[in-house]
C-alpha positions as CSV (number, residue, x, y, z in Angstrom):
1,X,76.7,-27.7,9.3
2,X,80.2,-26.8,8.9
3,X,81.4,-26.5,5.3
4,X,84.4,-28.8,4.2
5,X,87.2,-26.9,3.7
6,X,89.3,-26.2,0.3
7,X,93.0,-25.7,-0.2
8,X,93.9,-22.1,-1.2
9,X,93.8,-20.9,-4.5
10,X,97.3,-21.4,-6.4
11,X,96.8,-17.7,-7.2
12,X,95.5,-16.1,-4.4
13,X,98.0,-13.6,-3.7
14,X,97.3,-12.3,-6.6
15,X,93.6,-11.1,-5.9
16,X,94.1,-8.0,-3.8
17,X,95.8,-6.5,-7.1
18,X,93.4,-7.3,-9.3
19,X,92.0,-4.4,-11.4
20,X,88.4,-4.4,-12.0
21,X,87.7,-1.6,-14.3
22,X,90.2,-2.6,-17.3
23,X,88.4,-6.5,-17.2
24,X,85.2,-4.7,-19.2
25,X,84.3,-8.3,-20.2
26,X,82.9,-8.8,-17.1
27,X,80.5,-6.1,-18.0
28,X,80.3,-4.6,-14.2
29,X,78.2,-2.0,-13.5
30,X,79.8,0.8,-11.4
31,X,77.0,-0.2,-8.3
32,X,78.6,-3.9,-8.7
33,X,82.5,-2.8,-8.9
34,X,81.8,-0.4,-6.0
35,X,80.4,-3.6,-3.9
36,X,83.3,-5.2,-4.7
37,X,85.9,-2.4,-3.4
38,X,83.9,-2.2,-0.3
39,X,83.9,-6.0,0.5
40,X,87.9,-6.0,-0.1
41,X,87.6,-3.4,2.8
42,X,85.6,-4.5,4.9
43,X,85.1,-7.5,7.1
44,X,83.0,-9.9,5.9
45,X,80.7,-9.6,8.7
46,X,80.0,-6.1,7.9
47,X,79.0,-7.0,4.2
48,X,76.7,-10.4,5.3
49,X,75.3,-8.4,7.9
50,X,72.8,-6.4,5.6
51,X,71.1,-9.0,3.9
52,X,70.1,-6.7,0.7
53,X,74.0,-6.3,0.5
54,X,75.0,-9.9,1.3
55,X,72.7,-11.4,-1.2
56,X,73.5,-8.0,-4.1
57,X,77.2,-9.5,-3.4
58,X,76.4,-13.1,-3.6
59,X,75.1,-12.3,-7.2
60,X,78.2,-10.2,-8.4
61,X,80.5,-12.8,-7.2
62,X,78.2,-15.6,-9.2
63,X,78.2,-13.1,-12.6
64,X,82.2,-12.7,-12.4
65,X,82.1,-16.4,-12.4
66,X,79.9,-16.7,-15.2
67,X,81.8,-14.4,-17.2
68,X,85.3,-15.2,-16.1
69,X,84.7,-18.8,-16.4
70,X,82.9,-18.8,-19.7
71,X,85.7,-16.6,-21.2
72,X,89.8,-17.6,-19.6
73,X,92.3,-17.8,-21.6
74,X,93.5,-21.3,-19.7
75,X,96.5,-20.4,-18.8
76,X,95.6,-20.8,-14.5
77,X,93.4,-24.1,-15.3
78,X,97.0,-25.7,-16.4
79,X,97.9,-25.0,-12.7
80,X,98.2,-28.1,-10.8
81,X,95.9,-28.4,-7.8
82,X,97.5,-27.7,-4.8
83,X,100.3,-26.3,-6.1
84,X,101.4,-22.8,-4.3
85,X,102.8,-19.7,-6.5
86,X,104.8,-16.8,-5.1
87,X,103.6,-13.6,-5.4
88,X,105.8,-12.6,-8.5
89,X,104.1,-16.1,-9.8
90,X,100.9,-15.1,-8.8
91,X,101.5,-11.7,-10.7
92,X,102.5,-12.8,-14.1
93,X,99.7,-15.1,-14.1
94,X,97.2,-12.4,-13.2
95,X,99.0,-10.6,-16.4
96,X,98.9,-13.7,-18.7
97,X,95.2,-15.1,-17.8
98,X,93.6,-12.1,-15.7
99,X,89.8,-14.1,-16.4
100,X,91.4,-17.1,-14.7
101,X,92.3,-15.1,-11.5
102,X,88.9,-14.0,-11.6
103,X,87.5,-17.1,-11.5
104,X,89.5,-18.4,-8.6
105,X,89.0,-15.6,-6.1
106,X,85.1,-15.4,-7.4
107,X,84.5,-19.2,-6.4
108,X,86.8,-18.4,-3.1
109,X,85.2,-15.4,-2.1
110,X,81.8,-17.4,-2.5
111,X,83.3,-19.9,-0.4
112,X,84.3,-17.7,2.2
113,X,80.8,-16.0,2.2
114,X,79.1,-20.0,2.8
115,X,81.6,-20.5,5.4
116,X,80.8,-17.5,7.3
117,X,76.9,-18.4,6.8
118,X,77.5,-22.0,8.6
119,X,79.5,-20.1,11.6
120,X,78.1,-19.6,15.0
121,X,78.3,-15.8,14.1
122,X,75.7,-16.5,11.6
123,X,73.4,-17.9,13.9
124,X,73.7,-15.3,16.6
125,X,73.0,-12.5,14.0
126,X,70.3,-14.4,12.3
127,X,71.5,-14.5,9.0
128,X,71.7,-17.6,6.7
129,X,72.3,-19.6,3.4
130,X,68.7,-19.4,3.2
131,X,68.5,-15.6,3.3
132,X,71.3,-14.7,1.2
133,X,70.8,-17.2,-1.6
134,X,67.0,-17.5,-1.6
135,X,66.0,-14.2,-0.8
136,X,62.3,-12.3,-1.4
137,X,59.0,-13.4,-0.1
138,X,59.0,-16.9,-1.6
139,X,62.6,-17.8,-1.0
140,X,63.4,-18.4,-4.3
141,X,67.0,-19.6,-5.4
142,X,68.5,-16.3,-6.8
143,X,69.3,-17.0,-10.7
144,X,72.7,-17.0,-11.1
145,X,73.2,-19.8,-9.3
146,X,74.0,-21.6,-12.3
147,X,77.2,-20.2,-13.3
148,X,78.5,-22.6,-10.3
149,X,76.6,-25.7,-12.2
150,X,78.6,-24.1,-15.4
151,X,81.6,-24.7,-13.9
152,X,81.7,-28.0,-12.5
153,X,80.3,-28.9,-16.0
154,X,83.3,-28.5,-17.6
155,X,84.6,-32.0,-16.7
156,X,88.2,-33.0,-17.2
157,X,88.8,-29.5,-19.6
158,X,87.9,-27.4,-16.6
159,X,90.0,-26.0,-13.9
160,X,90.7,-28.4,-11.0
161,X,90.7,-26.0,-8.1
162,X,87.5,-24.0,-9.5
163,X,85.5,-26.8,-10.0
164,X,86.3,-28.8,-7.0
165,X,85.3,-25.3,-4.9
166,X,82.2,-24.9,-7.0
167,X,81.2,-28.0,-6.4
168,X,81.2,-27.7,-2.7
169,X,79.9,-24.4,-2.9
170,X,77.1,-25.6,-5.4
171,X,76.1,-28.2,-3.2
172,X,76.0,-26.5,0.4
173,X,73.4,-23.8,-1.3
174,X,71.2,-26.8,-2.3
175,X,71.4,-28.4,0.7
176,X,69.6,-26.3,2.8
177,X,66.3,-26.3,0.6
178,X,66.2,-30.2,1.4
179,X,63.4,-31.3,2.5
180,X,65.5,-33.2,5.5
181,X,67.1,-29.7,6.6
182,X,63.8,-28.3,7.0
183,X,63.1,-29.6,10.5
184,X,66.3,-28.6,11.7
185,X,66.1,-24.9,9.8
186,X,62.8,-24.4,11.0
187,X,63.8,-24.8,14.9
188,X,67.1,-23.0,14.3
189,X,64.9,-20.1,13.0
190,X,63.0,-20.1,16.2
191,X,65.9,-20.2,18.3
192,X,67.6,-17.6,16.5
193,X,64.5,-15.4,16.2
194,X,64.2,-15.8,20.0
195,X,67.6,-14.3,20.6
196,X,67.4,-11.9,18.0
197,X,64.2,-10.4,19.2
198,X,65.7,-9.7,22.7
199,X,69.2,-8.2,21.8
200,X,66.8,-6.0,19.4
201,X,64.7,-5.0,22.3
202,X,67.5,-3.9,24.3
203,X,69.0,-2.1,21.3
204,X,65.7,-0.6,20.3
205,X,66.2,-1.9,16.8
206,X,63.6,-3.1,14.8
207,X,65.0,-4.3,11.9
208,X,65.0,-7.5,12.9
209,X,66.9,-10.1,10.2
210,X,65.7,-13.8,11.0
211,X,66.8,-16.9,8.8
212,X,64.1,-18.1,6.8
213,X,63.1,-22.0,5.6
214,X,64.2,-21.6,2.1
215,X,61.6,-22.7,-0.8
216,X,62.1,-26.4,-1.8
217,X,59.8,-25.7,-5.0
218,X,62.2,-23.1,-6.1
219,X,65.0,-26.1,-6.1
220,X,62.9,-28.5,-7.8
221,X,63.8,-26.3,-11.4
222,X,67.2,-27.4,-10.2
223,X,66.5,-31.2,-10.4
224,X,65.0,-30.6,-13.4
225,X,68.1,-30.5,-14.8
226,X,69.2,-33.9,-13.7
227,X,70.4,-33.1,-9.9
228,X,67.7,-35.2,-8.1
229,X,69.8,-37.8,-6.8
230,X,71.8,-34.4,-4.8
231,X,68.9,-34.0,-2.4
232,X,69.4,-37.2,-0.4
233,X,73.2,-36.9,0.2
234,X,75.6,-34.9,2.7
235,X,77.7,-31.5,1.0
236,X,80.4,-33.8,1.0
237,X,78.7,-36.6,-0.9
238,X,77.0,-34.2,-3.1
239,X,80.2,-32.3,-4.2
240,X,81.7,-35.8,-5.0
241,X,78.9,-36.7,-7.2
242,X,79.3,-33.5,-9.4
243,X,82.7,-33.5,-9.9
244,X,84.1,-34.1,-13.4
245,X,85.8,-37.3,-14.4
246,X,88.6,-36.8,-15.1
């Protein structure tokens, strides 16, 4: 299932000059600011196609949001949604609120990633939602998932564009450990392993990557914390239901 798509960032010119190693309040380790270099210059196939690396950068993105998020200055949430900056905009705001350019191009990279997952490229190279975000033996939703849930939180003091993405992005991840995608996964999984397993043969490569049924018990935490209602809807619906009022 494709993923709805979001308007661009007001601010997203400015993320190719952002400057990780002055922002130390993201506390990144040198492994995690390396990842994100390499990402910026690479395509994103190269970094989704190791699923170690996809799922090591689906956590850094999810820990700048958590720390971006919890600690901007405002002064990009005050930017009407929609609205498009120039690049000299897109500067001084970088300059004035750095944590709020951080925020955007974490959630948009994260979106970027999801769309990629819910590509035909992802199905012919076996790789997934499932096996990015609930990686390990029992498929387990990785951790920081909740800096999205953070974020949409926030209601009407929030930022517009970040929440609205989040909330998409937040609900496509869930969605696949629904019990109704599970059907549909599984046979997907046997397709793609199918395929996989041939153009491995003929490569003489046998480190196979197949997508994997993600663990439902694992997202049952998540509707501990009130998201229930979430499992029984489309992304679309779901992102509605968790976003603010504002």
């Amino acid at each position: 299932m494709a993923l709805v798509a979001i308007p661009p960032s007001p601010v997203a010119l400015a993320f190719r000059h952002i400057q990780w190693d002055p922002l130390t309040s993201l506390r990144l380790t040198p492994q995690e600011t390396a990842l994100l270099r390499m990402a910026e210059t690479n395509p994103i196939e190269y970094t989704l196609g190791d699923p170690r690396d996809a799922t090591m950068y689906a956590r850094v993105l999810l820990k700048l949001l958590a720390e971006a998020s919890f600690n901007v200055a405002g002064h990009i949430a005050r930017l009407a949604p929609g609205e498009e900056c120039t690049e000299n905009r897109a500067l001084d705001a970088l300059d004035a609120d750095p944590l709020g350019v951080v925020t955007h191009y974490a959630v948009a990279r994260l979106h970027s990633i999801l769309t990629k997952l819910t590509s035909p490229w992802a199905a012919e190279n076996g790789v997934s939602i499932g096996n990015v975000f609930y990686p390990g033996q029992h498929g387990d939703l990785i951790e920081q998932w909740k800096s999205l849930l953070r974020v949409v939180s926030k209601g009407s003091k929030g930022d517009a564009y970040a929440q609205r993405s989040s909330a998409l992005c937040l609900a496509q991840v869930l969605l696949v450990a629904c019990p109704s995608q599970r059907q549909t996964k599984t046979s997907t999984t046997t397709t793609t392993k199918t395929t996989a397993t041939g153009a491995a043969a003929a490569a003489g490569d046998k480190g196979l990557v197949t997508s994997r049924v993600p663990s439902y018990a694992s997202v049952i935490e998540v509707s501990k914390g009130g998201l229930s209602p979430l499992f029984h809807s489309s992304p679309l619906d779901i992102a509605l239901m968790m976003m603010p009022t504002p």
